[in-house]
N, C-alpha and C positions, 0 to 999 in steps of 0.2 A: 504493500500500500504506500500511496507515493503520498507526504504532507498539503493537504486543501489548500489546491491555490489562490481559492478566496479570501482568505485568513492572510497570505502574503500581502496582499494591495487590497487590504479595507483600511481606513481610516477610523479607528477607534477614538472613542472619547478617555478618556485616564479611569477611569471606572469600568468601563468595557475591557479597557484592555486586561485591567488586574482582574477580570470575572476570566476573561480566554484563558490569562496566566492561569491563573489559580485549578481550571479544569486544565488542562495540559499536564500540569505537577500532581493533580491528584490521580489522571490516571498514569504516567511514569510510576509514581509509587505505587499502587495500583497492582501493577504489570512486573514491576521489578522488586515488590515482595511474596509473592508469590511461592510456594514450594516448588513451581516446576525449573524455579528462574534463580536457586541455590546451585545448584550441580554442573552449572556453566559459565558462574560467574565467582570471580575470588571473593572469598568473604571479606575481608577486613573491607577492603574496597566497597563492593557491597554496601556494606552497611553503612562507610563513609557517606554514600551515596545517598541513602534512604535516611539519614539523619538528618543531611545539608536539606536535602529533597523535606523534611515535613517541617525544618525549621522556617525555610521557604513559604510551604502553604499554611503556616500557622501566621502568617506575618500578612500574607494577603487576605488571609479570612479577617483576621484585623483592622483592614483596609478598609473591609466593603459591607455595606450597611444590612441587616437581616433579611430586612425584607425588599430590598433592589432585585429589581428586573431589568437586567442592563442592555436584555435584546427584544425587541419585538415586532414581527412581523416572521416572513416567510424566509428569510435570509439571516436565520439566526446561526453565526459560528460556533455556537457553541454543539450543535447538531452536527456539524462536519466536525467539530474534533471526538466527538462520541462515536460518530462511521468508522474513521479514522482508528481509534482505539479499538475497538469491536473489530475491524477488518486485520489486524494487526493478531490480537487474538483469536480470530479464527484461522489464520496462515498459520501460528504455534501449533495449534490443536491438530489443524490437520496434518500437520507436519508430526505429529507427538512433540512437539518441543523438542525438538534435536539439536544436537550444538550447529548445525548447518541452518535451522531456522534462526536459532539465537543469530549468528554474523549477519547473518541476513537484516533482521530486525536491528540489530545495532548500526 
């Protein structure tokens, strides 16, 4: 799955954009805590990763007010970065998660 190229040249508001951040980083950790996604990745690293990774979305959750709706209409990115993620995870699966799906996905 190749990254939405709508998301590349949309023009966000600063609130939009930390709502797209904020889903982007929640599904990485997501994706890269996982049990499948231990066995091909170094741990120490790893977990580097997933710590930087939720000190990150604990800071944009911060950000953005409870109840903000930061997209509305038919052209919401936040729906191409969920495709995105879900297409990303269905290539693991159907691959079993193999270290050749992992390079791939990296």
């Amino acid at each position: 799955p190749f990254f939405p190229a709508s998301l590349l040249h949309h023009n966000l508001q600063p609130h939009q954009a930390a709502a797209t951040a904020l889903r982007i980083l929640q599904h990485l950790f997501h994706t890269l805590s996982s049990n499948s996604t231990r066995q091909h990745w170094p741990g120490q690293a790893r977990n580097h990763l997933l710590n930087k990774l939720q000190h990150h979305i604990h800071h944009l959750e911060q950000c953005l007010p409870d109840n903000a709706t930061p997209f509305k209409g038919p052209r919401n990115p936040l729906l191409a970065i969920n495709k995105y993620f879900r297409d990303i995870h269905l290539f693991l699966h159907a691959h079993n998660h193999s270290a050749c799906a992992w390079d791939h996905v990296r």
